[in-house]
C-alpha distance (Angstrom), angle and dihedral (degrees) to the residues before:
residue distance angle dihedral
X1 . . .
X2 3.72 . .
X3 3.87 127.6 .
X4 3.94 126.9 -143.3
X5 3.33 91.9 -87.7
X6 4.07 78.9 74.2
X7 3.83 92.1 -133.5
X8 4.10 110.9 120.8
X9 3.87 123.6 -113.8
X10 3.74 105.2 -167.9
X11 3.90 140.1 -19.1
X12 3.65 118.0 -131.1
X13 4.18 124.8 -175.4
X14 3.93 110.5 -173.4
X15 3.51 120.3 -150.3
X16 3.78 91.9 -129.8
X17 3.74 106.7 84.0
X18 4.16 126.1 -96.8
X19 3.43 115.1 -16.5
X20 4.02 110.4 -117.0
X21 3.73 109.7 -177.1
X22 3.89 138.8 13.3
X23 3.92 131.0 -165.6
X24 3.94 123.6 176.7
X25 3.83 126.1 -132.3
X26 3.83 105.2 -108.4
X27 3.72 96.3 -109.2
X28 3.57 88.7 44.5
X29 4.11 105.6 -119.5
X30 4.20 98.1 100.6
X31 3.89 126.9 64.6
X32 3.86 126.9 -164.1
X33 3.80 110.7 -174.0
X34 4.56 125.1 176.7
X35 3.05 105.2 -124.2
X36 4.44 126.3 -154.9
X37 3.82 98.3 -102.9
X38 4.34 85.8 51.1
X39 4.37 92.4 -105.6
X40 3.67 109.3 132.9
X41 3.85 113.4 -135.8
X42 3.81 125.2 -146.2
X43 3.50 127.8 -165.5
X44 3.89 140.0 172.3
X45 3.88 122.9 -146.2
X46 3.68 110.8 -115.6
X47 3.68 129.6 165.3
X48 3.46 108.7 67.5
X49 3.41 122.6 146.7
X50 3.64 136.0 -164.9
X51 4.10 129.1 166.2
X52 3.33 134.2 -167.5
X53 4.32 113.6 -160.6
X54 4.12 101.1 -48.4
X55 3.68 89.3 -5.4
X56 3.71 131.7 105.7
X57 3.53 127.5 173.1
X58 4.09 124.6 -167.9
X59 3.15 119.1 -175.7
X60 4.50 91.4 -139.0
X61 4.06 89.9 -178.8
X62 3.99 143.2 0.9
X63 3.63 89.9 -81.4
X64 3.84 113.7 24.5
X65 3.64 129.4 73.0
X66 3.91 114.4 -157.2
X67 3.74 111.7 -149.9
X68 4.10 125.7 -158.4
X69 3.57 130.2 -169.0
X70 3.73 108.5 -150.3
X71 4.18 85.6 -164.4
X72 3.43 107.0 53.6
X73 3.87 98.0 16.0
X74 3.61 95.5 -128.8
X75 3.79 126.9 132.4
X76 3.74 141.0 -149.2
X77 3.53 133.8 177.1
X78 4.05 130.4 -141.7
X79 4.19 116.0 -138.2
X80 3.57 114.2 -157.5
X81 3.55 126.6 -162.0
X82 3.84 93.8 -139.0
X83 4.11 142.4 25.6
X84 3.86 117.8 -62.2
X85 3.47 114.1 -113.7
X86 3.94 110.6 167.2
X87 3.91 128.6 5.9
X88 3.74 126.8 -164.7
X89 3.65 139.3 169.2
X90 3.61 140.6 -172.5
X91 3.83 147.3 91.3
X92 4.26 83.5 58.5
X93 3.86 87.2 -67.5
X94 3.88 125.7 103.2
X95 3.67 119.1 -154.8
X96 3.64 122.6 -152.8
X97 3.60 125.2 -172.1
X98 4.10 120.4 -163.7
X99 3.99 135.4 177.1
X100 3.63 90.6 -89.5
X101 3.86 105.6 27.3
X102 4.05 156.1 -23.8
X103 3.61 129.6 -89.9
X104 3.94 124.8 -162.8
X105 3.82 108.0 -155.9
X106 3.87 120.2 -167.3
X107 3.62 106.7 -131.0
X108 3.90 91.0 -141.6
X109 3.94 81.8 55.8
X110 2.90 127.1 30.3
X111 3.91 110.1 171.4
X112 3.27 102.0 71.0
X113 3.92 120.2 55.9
X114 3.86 137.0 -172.3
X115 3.83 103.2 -120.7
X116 4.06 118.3 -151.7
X117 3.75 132.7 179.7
X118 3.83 125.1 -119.9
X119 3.22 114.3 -121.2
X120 3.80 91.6 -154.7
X121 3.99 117.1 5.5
X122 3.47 98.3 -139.8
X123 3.76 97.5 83.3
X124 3.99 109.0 143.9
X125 3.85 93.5 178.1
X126 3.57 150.1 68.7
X127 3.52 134.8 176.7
X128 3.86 129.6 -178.1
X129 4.06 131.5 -146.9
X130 3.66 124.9 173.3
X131 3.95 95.0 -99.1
X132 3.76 102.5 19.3
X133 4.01 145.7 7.8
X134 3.24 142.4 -138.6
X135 3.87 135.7 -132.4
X136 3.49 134.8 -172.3
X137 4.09 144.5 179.9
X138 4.39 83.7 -150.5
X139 3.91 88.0 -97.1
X140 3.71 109.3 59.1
X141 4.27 132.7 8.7
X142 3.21 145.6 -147.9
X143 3.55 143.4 -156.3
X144 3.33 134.1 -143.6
X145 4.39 149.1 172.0
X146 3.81 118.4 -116.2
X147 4.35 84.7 -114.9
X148 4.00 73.3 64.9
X149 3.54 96.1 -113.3
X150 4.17 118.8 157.0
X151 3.23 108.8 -118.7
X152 3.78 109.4 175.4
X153 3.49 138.0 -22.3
X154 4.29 99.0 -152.2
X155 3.82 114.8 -146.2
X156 3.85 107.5 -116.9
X157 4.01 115.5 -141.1
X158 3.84 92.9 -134.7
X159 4.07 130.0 -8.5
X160 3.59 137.7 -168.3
X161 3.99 137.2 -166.0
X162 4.31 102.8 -84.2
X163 3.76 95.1 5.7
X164 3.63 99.5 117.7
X165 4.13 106.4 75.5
X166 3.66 144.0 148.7
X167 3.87 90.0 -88.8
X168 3.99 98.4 41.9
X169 3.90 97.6 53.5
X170 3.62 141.3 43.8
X171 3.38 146.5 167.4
X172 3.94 147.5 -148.0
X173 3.38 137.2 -178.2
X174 3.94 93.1 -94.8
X175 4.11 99.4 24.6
X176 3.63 154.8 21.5
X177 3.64 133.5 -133.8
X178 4.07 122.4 -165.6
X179 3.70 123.1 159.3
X180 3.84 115.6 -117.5
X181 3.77 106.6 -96.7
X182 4.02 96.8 -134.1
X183 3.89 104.6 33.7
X184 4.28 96.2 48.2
X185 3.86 85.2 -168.8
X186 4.09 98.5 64.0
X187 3.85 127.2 80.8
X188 3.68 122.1 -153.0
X189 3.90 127.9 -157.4
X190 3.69 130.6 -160.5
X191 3.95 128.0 168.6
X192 3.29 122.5 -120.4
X193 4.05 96.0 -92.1
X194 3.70 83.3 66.9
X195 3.56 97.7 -107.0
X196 4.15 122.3 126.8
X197 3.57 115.0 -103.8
X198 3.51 122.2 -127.5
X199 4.07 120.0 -6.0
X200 3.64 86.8 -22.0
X201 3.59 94.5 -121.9
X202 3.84 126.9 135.4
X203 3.61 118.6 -91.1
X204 3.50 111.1 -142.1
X205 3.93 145.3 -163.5
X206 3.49 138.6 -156.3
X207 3.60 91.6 -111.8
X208 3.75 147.1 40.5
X209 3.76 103.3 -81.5
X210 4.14 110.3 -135.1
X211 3.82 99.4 -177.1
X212 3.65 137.7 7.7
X213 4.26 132.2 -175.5
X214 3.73 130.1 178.4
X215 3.88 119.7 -136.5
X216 3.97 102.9 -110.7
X217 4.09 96.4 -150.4
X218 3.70 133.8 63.6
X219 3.84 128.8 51.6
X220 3.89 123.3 -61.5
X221 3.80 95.5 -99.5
X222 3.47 88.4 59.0
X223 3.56 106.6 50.1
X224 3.85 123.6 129.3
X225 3.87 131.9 -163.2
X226 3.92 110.0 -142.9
X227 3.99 105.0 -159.0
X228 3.69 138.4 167.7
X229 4.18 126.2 -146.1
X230 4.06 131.5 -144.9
X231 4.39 82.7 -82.9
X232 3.74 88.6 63.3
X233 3.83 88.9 -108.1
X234 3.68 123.2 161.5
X235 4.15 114.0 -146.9
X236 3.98 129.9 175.7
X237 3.45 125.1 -142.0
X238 3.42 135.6 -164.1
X239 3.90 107.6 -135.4
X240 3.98 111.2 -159.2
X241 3.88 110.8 42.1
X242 4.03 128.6 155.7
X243 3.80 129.9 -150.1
X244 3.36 133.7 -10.1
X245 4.38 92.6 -10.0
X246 4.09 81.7 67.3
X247 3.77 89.2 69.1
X248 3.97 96.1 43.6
X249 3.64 101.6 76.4
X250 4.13 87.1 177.6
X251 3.98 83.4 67.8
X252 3.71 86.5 44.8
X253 3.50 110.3 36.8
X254 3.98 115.4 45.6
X255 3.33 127.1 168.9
X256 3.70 125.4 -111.6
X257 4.24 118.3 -164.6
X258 3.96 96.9 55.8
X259 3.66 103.2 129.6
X260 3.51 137.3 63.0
X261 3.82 101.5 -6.9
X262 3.50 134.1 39.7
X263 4.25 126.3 -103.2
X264 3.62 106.9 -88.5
X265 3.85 101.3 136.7
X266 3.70 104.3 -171.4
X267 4.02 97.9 173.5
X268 3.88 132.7 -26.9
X269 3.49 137.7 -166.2
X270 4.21 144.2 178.2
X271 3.60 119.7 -115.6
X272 4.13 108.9 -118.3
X273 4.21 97.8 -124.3
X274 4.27 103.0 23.1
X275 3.71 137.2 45.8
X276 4.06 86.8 -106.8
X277 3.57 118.6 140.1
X278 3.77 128.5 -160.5
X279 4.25 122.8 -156.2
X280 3.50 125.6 -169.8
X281 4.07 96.2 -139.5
X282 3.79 129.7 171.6
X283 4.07 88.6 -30.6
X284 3.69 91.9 -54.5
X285 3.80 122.9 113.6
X286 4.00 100.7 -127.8
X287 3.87 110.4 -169.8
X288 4.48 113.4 -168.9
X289 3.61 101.7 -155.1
X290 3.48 94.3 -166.6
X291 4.34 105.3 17.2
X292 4.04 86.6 177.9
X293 3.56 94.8 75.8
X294 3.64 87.2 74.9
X295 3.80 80.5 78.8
X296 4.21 93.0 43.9
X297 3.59 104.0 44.2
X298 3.84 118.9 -15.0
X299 4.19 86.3 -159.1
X300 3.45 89.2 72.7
X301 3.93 96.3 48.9
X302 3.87 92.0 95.1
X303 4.32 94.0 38.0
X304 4.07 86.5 60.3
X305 3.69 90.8 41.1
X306 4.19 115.5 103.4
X307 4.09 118.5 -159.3
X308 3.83 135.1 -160.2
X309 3.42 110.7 -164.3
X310 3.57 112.2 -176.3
X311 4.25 131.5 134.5
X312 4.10 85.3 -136.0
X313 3.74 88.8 96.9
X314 3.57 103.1 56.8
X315 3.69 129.9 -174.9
X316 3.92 127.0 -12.7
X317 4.29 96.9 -3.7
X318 3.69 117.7 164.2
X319 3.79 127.4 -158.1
X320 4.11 109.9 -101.3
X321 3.79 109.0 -169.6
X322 3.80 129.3 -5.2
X323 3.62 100.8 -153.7
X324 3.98 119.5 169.1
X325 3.74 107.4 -62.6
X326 4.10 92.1 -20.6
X327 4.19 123.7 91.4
X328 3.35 120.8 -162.0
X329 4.35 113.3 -151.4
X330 3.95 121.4 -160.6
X331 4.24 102.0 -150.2
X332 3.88 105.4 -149.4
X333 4.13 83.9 -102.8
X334 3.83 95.1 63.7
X335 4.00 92.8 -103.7
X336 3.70 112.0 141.9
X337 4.38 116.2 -132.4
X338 3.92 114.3 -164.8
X339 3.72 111.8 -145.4
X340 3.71 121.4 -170.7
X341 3.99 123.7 -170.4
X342 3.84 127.3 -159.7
X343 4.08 114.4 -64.9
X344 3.77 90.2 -141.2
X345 4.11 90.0 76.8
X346 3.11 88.6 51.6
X347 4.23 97.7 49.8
X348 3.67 86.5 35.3
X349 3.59 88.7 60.8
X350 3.46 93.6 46.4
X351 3.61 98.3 59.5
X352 3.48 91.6 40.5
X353 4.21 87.6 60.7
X354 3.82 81.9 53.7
X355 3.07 101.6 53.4
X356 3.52 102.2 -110.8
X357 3.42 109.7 131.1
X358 4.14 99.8 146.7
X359 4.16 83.6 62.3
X360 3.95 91.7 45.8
X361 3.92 93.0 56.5
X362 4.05 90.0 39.5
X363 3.83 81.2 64.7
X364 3.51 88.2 49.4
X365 3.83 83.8 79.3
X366 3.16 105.6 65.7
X367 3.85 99.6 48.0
X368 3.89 129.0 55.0
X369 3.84 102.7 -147.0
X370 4.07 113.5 109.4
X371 3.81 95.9 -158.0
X372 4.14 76.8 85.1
X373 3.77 86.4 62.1
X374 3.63 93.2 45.9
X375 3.43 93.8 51.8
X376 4.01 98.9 52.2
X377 3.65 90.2 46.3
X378 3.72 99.7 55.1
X379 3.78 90.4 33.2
X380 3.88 89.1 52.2
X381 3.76 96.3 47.2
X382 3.09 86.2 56.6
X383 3.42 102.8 52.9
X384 3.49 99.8 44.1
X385 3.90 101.8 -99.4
X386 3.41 109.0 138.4
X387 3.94 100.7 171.5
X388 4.40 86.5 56.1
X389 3.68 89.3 36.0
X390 3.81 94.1 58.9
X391 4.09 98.9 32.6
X392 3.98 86.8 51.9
X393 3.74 87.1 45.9
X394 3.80 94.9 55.2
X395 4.11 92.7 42.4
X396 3.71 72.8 57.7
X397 4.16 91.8 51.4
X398 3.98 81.2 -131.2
X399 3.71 98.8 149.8
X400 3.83 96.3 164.5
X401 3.73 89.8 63.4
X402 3.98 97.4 39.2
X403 4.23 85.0 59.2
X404 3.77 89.3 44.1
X405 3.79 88.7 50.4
X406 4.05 98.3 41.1
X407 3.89 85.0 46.7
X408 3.60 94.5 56.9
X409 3.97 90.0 56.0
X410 3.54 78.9 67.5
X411 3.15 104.0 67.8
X412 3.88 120.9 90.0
X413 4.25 98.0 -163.2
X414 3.68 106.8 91.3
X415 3.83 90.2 -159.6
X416 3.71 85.7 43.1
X417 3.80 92.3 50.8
X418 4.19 89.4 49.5
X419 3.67 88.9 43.3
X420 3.95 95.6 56.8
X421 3.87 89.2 43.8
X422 3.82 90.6 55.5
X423 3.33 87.1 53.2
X424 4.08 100.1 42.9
X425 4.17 82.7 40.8
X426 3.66 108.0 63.9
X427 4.07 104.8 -35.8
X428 3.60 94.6 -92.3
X429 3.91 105.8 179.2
X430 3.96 98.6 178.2
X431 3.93 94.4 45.7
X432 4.12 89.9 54.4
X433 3.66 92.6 46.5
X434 3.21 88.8 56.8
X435 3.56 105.0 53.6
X436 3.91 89.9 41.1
X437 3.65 90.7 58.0
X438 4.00 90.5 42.2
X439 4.20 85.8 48.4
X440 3.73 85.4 48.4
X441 3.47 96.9 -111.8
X442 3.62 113.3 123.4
X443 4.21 103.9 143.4
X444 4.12 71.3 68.2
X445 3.82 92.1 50.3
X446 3.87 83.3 50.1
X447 3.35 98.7 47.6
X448 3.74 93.4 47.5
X449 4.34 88.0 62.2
X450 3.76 91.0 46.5
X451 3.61 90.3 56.8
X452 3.69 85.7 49.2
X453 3.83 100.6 39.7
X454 3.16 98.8 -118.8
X455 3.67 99.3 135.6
X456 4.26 98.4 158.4
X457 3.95 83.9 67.7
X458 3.87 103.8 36.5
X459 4.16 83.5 50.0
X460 4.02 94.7 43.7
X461 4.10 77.7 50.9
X462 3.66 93.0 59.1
X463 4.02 89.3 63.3
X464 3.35 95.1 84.2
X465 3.97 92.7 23.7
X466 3.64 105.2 54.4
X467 3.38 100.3 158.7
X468 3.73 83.7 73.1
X469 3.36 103.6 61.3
X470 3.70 103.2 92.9
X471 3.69 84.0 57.5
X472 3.69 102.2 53.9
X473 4.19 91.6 34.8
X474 3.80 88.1 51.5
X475 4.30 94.0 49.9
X476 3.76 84.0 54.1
X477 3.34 99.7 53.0
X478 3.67 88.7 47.6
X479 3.47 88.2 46.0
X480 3.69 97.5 57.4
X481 4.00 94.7 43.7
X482 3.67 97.6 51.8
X483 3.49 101.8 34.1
X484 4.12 109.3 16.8
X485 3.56 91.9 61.4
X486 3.88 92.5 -107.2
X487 3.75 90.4 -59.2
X488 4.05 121.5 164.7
X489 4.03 120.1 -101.8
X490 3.68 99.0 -97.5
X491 4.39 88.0 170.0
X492 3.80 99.3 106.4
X493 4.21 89.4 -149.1
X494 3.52 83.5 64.5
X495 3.67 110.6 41.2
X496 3.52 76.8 56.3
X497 3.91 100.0 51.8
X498 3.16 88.8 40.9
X499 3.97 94.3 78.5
X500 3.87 105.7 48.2
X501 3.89 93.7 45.4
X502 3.78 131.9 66.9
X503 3.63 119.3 -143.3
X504 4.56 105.0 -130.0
X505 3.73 103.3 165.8
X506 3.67 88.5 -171.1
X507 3.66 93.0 61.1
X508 3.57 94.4 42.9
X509 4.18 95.7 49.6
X510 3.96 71.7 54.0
X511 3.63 94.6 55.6
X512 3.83 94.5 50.0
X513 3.94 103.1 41.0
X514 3.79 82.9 54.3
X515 3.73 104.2 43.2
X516 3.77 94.1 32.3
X517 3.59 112.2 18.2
X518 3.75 138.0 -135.5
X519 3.76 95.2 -61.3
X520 3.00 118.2 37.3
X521 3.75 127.5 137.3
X522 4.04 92.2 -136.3
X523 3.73 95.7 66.3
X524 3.19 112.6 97.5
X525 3.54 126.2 -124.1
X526 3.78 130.7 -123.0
């Protein structure tokens, strides 16, 4: 028997001459085959195995799961009352699905289960989360608690036979992804009540999207969607945005293998306790200890970036598990490869989530590797720690960002302070509007989408700033005679603001110098 993966199970030779004809069970667990001498065989898949840590669990017949403990040696076995349909571990629970109904088994006890019914028996999939888990029959899903409580049922937009799959829907403690069934290049998110997150419109790519995992720590306004498109791709996205950054998918979207190698995402997956991410990428194993910095400071992608190059993994292997410091590599032929990366990301990490930044770069010390570095000083910045921010930075012999960082301190605003670090932490336009308008600044807001071109929002600004206007009229005319070749204002907000203001470039150098000064970084340069 031999799976899509085209790598071969078992071998069986009946006794009962050639076998003529085959039909599957319709959850996939029975076989009846005709055999030559006209006996019909049935069989029952058995053998499976799945761990989870120390764990292992084989399913030895229809109806008994054998358990081992790798740590103590010991082992246990699970009776069930009816056939197995669907195993899954993970997140200490195991999830067992029967004819009649699921049980969720704590894997630090195992006698006594939580015991759900299915709300239709013909679910083919199971996916895990730290709180909750998701099942599906490929059309519709469910979610539910691990005391087996239903906890929402979310209303797809449109759904086909087979479209729901291990690579178009995941699930976090806080939200679900699934990729709309009819347009393959739009993402959808719910939360976990069921209800869709945001405007509840699609999200979509320029591409078909193949696969697609959500990160499963962090809070829910930092969540991210790793996913890779028909080129082999791999993107980040940021899931919950407001206002105008939910329309800008290049502020949402970023790509994430752009140094050193080229895109060929093979397979990908989260690790279970840190923001780690590990890519299958032109055969080597490619593991982004901190993917968000994409976001920060996309020079750094490839400094907080660790590689195992090795020709053990052959052609066409995908990543397993991701557990803590341990990666678990599926060869093409079914043989399993452990991986194991430093412990020190991991700690460093750790402290970092805590806050601790002055113990992360004291362990710095004591080893030689300057992904460490890397990691504090993105991790920092974006945390607000200036003092780690700018030591990591000049381990790092990054001077540009050490003066950007020492000239912040300089600056007395505190909105004005948070607005410059959006900017020096990832560009984000709609996050240093925002605190220039809440610092009462907005000819700075202004000035920061002229420098941008974006003239729709620096005019729609001027609406409740109108003694701007002449300012952001007179830029565009500028704009369009330098630049547009001379061509004629064809934006209808500014044909219109165009004839109730008068364009004095003395008064509006006067206008800048006094609200922004000589030197300031907004003004823009002729």
């Amino acid at each position: 028997m031999e799976t899509a993966q085209n790598w071969c199970h078992s071998v069986e030779k009946p006794k009962d001459g050639s076998i003529f004809g085959l039909s599957w069970s319709n959850d996939s667990t029975q076989l009846a085959c005709g055999c030559g001498t006209g006996r019909v065989g049935i069989g029952h898949i058995i053998e499976r195995r799945i761990d989870w840590r120390h764990l292992e669990f084989v399913l030895t017949d229809s109806k008994v799961i054998t358990v081992s403990n790798c740590e103590t040696e010991l082992k246990d076995k699970i009776e069930l009352k009816d056939r197995l349909v669907k195993m899954s571990v993970g997140f200490g629970y195991l999830i067992v699905l029967t004819s009649n109904q699921g049980l969720i088994y704590n894997c630090k006890q195992l006698g006594h289960p939580a015991l759900f019914d299915l709300r239709d028996m013909s679910m083919s999939l199971i996916v895990q989360a730290e709180k909750y888990f998701l099942l599906s029959d490929g059309i519709n899903i469910s979610i539910y608690s691990y005391e087996g409580r239903l906890v929402s049922t979310p209303k797809l937009i449109s759904s086909k036979s087979d479209s729901i799959n291990i690579n178009t829907v995941s699930i976090s403690p806080d939200t679900i992804a699934v990729r709309d069934a009819t347009d393959t290049k739009s993402i959808m998110f719910y939360d976990i009540s069921g209800k869709p997150i945001g405007d509840g419109k699609l999200i979509s790519h320029a591409h078909e999207i193949n696969h697609l995992a959500l990160d499963q720590m962090g809070s829910a306004n930092e969540r991210k969607l790793a996913f890779a498109d028909k080129f082999q791709d791999l993107f980040l996205m940021h899931v919950r945005v407001t206002g105008q950054t939910q329309r800008l998918n290049h502020q949402r979207i970023r790509k994430l293998c752009i140094f050193y190698f080229s895109t060929n995402i093979g397979s990908f997956r989260w690790n279970d306790q840190n923001g780690m991410l590990a890519g299958m990428a032109d055969g080597k194993l490619n593991i982004w200890l901190y993917p968000n910095v994409v976001f920060i400071d996309q020079s750094l992608v490839d400094k907080t970036t660790y590689r195992i190059e090795t020709n053990d993994f052959g052609k066409n292997p995908s990543i397993s598990d991701f557990l803590s410091c341990q990666i678990t590599i599926r060869k093409s032929t079914g043989a399993l490869i452990q991986c194991a990366i430093p412990i020190y990301y991991e700690l460093c990490l750790a402290l970092l989530d805590a806050n601790r930044a002055e113990e992360a770069l004291q362990l710095c010390q004591y080893i030689s590797d300057n992904s460490i570095y890397a990691l504090i000083a993105v991790i920092s910045l974006h945390n607000r720690d200036f003092d780690s921010a700018e030591n990591a930075f000049a381990q790092l012999s990054n001077t540009e960002m050490v003066f950007c960082l020492q000239n912040l301190r300089s600056i007395s605003s505190k909105e004005e302070r948070e607005a410059e670090l959006a900017l020096l932490a990832g560009g984000n336009l709609h996050e240093a509007e925002g605190y220039y308008l809440q610092g009462n600044k907005p000819l700075h807001a202004i000035m920061l989408h002229l420098n941008e071109h974006n003239w729709d929002r620096a005019i729609d600004l001027t609406q409740r700033h109108s003694q701007y206007l002449d300012i952001v009229v007179g830029y565009r005319q500028k704009y369009l005679k330098n630049y547009g070749g001379g061509k004629k204002e064809t934006n209808q907000k500014y044909i219109q603001a165009t004839k109730t203001v008068d364009i004095d470039w003395n008064r509006i150098d006067a206008k800048l110098r006094k609200e922004l000064g000589e030197d300031s970084v907004l003004r823009i340069l002729e």
